[in-house]
Gaussian input, Z-matrix of N, CA and C with variables (Angstrom, degrees):
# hf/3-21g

backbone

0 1
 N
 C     1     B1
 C     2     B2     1     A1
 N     3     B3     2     A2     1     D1
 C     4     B4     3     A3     2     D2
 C     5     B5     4     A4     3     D3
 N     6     B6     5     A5     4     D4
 C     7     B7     6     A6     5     D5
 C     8     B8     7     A7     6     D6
 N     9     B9     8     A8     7     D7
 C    10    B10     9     A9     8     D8
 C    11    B11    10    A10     9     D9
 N    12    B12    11    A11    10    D10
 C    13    B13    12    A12    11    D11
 C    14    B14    13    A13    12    D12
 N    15    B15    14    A14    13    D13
 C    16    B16    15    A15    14    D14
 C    17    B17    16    A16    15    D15
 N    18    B18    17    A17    16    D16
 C    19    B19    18    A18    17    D17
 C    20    B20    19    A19    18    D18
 N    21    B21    20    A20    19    D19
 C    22    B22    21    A21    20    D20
 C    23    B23    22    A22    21    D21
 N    24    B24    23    A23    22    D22
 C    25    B25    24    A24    23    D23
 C    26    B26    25    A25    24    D24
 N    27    B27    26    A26    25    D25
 C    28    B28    27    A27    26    D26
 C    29    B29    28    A28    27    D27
 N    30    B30    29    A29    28    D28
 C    31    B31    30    A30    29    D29
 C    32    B32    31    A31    30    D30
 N    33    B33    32    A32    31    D31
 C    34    B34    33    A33    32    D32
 C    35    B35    34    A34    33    D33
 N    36    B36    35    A35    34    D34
 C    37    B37    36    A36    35    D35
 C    38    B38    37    A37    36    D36
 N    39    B39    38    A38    37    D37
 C    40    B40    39    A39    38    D38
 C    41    B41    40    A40    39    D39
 N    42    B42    41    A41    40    D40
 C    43    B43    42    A42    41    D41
 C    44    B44    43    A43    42    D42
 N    45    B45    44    A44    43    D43
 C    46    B46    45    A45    44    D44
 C    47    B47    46    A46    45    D45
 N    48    B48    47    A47    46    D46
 C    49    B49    48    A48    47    D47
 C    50    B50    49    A49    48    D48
 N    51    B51    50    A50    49    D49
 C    52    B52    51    A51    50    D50
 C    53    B53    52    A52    51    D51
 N    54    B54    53    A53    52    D52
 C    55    B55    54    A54    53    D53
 C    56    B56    55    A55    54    D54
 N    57    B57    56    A56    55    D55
 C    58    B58    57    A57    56    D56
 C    59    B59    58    A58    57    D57
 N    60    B60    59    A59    58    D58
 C    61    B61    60    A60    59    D59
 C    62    B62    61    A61    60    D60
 N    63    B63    62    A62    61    D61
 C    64    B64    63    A63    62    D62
 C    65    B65    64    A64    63    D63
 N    66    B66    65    A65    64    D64
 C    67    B67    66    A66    65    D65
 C    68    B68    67    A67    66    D66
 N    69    B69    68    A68    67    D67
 C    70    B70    69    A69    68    D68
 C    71    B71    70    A70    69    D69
 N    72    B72    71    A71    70    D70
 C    73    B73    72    A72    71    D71
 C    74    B74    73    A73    72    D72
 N    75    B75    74    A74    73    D73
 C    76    B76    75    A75    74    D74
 C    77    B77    76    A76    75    D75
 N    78    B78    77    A77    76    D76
 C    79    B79    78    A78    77    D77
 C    80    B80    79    A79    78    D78
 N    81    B81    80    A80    79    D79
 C    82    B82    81    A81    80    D80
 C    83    B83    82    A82    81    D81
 N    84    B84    83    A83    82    D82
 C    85    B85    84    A84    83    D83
 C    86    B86    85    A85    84    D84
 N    87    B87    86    A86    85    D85
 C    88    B88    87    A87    86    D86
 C    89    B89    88    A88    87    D87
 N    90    B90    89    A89    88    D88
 C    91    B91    90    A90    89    D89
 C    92    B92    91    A91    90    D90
 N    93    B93    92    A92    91    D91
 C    94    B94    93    A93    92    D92
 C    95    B95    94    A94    93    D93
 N    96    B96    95    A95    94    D94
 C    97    B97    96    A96    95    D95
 C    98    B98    97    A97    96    D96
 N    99    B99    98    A98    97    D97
 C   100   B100    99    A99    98    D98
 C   101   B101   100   A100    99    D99
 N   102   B102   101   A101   100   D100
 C   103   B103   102   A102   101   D101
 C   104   B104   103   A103   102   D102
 N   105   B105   104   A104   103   D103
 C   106   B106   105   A105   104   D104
 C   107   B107   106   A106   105   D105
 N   108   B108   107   A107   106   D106
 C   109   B109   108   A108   107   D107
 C   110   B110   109   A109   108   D108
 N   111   B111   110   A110   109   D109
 C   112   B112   111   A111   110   D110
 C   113   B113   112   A112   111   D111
 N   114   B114   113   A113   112   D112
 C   115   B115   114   A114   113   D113
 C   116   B116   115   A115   114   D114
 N   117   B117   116   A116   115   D115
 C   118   B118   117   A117   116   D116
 C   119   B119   118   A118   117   D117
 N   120   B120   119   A119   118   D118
 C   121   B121   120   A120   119   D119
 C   122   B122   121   A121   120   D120
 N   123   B123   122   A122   121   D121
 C   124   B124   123   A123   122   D122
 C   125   B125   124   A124   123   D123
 N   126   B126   125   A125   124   D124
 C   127   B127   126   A126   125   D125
 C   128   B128   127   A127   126   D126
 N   129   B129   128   A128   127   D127
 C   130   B130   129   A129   128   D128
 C   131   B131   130   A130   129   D129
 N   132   B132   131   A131   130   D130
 C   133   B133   132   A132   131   D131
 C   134   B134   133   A133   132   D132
 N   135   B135   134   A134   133   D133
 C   136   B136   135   A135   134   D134
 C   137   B137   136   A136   135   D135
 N   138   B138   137   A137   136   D136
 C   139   B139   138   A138   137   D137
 C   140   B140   139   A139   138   D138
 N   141   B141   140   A140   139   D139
 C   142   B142   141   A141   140   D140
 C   143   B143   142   A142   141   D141
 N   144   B144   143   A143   142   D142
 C   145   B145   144   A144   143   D143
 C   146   B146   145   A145   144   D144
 N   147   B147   146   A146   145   D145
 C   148   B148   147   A147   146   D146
 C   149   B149   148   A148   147   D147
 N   150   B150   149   A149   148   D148
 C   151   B151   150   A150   149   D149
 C   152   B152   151   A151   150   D150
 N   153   B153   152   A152   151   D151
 C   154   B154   153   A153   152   D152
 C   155   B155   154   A154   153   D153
 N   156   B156   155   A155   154   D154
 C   157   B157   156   A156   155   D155
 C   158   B158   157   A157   156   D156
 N   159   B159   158   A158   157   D157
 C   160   B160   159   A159   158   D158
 C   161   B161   160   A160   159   D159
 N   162   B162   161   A161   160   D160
 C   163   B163   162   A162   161   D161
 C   164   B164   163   A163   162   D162
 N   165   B165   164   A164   163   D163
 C   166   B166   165   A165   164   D164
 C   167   B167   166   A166   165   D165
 N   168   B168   167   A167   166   D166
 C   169   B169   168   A168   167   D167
 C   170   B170   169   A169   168   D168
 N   171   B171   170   A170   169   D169
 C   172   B172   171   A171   170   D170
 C   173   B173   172   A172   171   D171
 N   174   B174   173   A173   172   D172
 C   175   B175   174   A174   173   D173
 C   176   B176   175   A175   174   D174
 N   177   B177   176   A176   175   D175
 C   178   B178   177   A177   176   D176
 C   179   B179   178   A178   177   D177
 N   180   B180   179   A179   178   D178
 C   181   B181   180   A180   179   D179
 C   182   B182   181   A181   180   D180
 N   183   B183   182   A182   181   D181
 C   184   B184   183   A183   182   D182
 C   185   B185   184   A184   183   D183
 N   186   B186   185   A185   184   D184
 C   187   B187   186   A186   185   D185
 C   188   B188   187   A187   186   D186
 N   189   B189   188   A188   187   D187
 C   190   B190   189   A189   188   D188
 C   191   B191   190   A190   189   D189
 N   192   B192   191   A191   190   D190
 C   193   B193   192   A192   191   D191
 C   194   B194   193   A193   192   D192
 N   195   B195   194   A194   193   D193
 C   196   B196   195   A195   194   D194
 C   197   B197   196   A196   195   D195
 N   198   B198   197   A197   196   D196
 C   199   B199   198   A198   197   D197
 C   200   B200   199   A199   198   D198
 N   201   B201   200   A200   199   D199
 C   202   B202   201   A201   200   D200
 C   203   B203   202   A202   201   D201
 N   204   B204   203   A203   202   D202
 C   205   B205   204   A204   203   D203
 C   206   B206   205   A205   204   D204
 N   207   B207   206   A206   205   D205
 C   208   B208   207   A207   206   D206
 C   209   B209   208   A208   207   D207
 N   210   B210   209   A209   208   D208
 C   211   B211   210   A210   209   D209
 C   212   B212   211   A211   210   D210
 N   213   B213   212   A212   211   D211
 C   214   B214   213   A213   212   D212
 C   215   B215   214   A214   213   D213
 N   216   B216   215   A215   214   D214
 C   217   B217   216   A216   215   D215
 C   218   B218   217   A217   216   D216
 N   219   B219   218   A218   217   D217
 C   220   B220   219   A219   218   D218
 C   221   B221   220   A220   219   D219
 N   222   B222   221   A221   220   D220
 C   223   B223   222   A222   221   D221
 C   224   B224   223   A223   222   D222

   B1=1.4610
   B2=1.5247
   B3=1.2525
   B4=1.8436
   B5=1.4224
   B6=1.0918
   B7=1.6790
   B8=1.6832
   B9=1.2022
   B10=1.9785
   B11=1.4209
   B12=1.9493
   B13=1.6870
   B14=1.5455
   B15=1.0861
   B16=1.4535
   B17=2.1563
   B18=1.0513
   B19=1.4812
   B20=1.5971
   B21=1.5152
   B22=1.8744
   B23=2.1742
   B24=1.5481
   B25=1.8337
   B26=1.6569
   B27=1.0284
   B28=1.7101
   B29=1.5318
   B30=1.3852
   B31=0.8485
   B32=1.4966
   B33=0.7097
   B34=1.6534
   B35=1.8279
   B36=1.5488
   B37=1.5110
   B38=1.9448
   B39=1.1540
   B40=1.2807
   B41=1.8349
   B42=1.0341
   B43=2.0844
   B44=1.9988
   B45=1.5991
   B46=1.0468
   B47=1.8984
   B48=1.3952
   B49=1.2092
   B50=1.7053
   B51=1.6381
   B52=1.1974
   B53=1.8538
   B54=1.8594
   B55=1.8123
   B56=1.3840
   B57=1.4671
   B58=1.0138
   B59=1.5924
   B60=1.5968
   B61=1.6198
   B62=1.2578
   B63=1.6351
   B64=1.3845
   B65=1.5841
   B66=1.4587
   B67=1.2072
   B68=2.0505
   B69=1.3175
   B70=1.4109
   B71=2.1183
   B72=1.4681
   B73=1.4361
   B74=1.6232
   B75=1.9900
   B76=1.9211
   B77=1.6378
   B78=1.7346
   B79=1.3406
   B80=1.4129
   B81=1.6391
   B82=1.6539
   B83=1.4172
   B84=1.3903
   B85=1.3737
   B86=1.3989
   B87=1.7894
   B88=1.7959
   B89=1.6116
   B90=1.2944
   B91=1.8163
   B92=1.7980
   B93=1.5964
   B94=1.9278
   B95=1.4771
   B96=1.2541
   B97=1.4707
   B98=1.5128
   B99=1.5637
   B100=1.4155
   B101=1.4271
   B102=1.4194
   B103=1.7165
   B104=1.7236
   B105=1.0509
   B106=1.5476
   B107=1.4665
   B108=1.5376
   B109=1.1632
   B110=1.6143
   B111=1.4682
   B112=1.5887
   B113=1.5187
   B114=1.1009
   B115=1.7012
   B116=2.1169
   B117=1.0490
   B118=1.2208
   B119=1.4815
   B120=1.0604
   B121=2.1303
   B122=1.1703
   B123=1.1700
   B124=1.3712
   B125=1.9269
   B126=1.7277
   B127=1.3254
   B128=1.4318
   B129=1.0989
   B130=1.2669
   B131=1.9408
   B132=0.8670
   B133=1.4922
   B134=1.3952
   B135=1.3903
   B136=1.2666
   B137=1.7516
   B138=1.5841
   B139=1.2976
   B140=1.5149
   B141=1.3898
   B142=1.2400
   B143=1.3435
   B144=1.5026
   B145=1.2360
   B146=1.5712
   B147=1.2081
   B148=1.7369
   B149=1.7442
   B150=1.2120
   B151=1.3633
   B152=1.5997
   B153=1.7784
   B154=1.2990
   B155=1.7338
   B156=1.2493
   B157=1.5565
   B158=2.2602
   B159=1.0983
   B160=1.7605
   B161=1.6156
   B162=1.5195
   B163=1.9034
   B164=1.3582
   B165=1.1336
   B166=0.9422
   B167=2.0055
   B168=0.9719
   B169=1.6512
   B170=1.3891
   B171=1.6860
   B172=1.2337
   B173=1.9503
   B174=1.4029
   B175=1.5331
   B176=1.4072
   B177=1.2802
   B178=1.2914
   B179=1.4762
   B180=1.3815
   B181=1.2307
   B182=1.3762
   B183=1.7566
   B184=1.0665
   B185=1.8127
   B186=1.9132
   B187=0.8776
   B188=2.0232
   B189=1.3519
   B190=1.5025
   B191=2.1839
   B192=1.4217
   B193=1.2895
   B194=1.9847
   B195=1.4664
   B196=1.1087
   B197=1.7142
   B198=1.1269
   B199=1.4046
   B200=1.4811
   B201=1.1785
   B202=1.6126
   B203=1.1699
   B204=1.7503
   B205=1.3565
   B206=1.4832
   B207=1.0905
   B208=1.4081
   B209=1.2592
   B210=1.2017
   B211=1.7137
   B212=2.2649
   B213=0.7741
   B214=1.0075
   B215=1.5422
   B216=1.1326
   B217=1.4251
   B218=1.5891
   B219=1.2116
   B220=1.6179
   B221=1.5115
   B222=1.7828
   B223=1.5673
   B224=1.7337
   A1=107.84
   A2=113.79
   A3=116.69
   A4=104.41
   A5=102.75
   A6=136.15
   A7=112.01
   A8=131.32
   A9=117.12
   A10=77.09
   A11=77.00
   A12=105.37
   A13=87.16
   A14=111.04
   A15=114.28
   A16=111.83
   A17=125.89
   A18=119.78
   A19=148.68
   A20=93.27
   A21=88.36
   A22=92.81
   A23=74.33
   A24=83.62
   A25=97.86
   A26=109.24
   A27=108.54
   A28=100.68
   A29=125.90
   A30=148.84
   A31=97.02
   A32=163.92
   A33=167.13
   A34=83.51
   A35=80.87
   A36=124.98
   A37=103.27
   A38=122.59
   A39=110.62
   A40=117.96
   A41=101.51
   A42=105.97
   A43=82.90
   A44=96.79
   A45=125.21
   A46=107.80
   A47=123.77
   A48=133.43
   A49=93.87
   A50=106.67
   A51=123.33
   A52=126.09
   A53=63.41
   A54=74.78
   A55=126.35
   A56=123.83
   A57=122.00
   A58=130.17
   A59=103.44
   A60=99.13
   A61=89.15
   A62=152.17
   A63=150.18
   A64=100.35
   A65=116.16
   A66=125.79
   A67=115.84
   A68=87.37
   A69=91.88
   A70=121.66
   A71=106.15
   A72=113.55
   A73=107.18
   A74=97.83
   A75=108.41
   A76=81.14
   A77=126.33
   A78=134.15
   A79=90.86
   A80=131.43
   A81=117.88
   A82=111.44
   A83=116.56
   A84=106.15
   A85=104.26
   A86=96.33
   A87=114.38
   A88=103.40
   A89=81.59
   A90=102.23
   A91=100.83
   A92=115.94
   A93=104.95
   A94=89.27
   A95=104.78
   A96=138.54
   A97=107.63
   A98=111.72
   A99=130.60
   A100=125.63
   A101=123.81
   A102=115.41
   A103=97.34
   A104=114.62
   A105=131.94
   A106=124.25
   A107=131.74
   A108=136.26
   A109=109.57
   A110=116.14
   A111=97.37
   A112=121.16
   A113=114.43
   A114=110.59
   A115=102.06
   A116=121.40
   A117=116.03
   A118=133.27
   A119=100.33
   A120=114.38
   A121=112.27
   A122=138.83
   A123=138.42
   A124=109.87
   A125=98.71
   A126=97.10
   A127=100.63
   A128=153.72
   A129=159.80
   A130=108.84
   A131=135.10
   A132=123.99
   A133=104.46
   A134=130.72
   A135=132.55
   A136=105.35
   A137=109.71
   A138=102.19
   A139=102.85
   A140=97.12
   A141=99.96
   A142=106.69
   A143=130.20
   A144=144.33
   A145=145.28
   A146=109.10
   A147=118.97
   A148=83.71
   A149=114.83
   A150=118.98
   A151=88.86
   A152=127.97
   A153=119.60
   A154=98.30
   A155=120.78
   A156=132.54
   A157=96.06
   A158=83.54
   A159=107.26
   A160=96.84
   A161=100.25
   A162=117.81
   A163=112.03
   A164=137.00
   A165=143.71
   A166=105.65
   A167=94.86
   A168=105.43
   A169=100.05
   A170=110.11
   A171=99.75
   A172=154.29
   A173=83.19
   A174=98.70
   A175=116.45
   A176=119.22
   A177=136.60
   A178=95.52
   A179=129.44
   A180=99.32
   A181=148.83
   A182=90.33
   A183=127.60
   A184=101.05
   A185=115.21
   A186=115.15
   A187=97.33
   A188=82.27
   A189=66.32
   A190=108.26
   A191=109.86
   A192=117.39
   A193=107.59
   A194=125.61
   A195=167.28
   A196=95.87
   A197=129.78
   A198=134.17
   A199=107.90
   A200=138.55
   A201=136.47
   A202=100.36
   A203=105.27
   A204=122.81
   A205=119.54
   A206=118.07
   A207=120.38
   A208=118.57
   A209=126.34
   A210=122.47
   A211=111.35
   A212=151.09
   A213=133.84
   A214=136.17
   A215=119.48
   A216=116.22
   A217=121.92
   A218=125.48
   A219=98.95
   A220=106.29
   A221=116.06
   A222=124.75
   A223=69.06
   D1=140.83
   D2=-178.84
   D3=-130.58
   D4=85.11
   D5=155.99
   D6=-11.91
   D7=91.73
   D8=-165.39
   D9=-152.16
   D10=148.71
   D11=-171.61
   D12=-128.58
   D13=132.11
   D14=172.20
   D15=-132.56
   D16=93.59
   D17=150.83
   D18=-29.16
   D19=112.05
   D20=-162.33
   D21=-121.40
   D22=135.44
   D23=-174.58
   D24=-91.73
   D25=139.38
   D26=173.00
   D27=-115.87
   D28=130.90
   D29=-177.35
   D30=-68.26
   D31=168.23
   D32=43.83
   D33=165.61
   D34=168.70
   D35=-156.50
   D36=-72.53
   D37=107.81
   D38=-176.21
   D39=-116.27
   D40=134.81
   D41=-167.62
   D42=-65.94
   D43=-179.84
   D44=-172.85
   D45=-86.53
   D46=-12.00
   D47=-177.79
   D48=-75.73
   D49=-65.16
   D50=179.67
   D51=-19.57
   D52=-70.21
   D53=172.96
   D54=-59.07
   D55=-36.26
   D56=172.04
   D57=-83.43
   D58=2.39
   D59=169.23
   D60=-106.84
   D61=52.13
   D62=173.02
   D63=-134.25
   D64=-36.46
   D65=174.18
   D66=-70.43
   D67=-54.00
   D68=173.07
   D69=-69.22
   D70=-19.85
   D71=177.28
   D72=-59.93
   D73=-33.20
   D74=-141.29
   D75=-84.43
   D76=-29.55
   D77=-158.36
   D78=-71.92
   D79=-29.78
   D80=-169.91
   D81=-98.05
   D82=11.20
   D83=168.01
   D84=-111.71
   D85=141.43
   D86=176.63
   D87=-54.16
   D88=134.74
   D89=162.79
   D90=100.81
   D91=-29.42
   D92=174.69
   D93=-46.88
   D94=175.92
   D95=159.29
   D96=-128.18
   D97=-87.29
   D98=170.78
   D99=-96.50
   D100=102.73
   D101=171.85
   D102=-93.97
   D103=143.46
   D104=164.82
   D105=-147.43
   D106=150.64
   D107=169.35
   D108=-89.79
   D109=128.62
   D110=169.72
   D111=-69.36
   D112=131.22
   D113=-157.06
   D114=-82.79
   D115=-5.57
   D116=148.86
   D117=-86.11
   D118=-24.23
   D119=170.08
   D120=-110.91
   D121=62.86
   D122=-142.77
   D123=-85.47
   D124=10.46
   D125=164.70
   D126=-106.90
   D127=18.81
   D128=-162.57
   D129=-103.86
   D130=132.69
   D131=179.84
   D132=-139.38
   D133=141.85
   D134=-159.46
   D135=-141.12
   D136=132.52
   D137=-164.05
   D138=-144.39
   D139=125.35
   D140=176.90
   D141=-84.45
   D142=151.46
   D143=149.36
   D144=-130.99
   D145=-161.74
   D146=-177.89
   D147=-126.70
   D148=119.53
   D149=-176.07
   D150=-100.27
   D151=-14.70
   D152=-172.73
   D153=-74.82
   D154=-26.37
   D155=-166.67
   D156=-80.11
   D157=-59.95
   D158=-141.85
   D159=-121.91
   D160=135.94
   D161=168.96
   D162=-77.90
   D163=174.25
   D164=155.82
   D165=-77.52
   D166=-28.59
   D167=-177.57
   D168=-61.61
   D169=-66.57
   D170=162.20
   D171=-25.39
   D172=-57.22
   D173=160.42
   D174=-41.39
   D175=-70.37
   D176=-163.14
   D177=-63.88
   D178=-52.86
   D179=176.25
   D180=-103.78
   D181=37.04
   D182=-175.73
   D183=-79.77
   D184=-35.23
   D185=-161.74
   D186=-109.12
   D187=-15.76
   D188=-175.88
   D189=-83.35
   D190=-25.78
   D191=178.73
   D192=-58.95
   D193=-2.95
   D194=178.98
   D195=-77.13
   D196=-43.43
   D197=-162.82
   D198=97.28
   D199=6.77
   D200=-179.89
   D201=-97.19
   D202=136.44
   D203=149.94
   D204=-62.42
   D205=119.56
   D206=-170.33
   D207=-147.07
   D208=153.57
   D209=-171.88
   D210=-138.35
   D211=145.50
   D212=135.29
   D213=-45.38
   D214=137.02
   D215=175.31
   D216=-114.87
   D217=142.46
   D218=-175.34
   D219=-106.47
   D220=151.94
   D221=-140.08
   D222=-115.49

């Protein structure tokens, strides 16, 4: 297993419901480990993964197929 954290910026302003049905979506696909919001940048989302399972490409448009504007960032 190869352990990767990859950063995704979401464009626009998201409530606290939001975030947590984005966190719980990223928890049902194989290969997350950890989804989290950084609780000081609260458009910032941080994800741990199995890069042997899952892309980072993936991810992202895991959240953007979600309706979010979203981008990758590199850590």
């Amino acid at each position: 297993m190869q352990l990767t954290d990859v950063l995704i910026h979401l464009d626009q302003n998201i409530n606290e419901t939001e975030k947590e049905n984005i966190i719980e979506q990223l928890r049902a696909v194989e290969g997350v480990i950890a989804p989290r919001f950084n609780k000081e940048r609260e458009h910032l989302l941080l994800v741990s993964y199995n890069s042997d399972t899952i892309s980072s490409l993936n991810l992202l448009n895991e959240v953007k197929d979600k309706g979010y504007k979203a981008q990758l960032v590199g850590l």
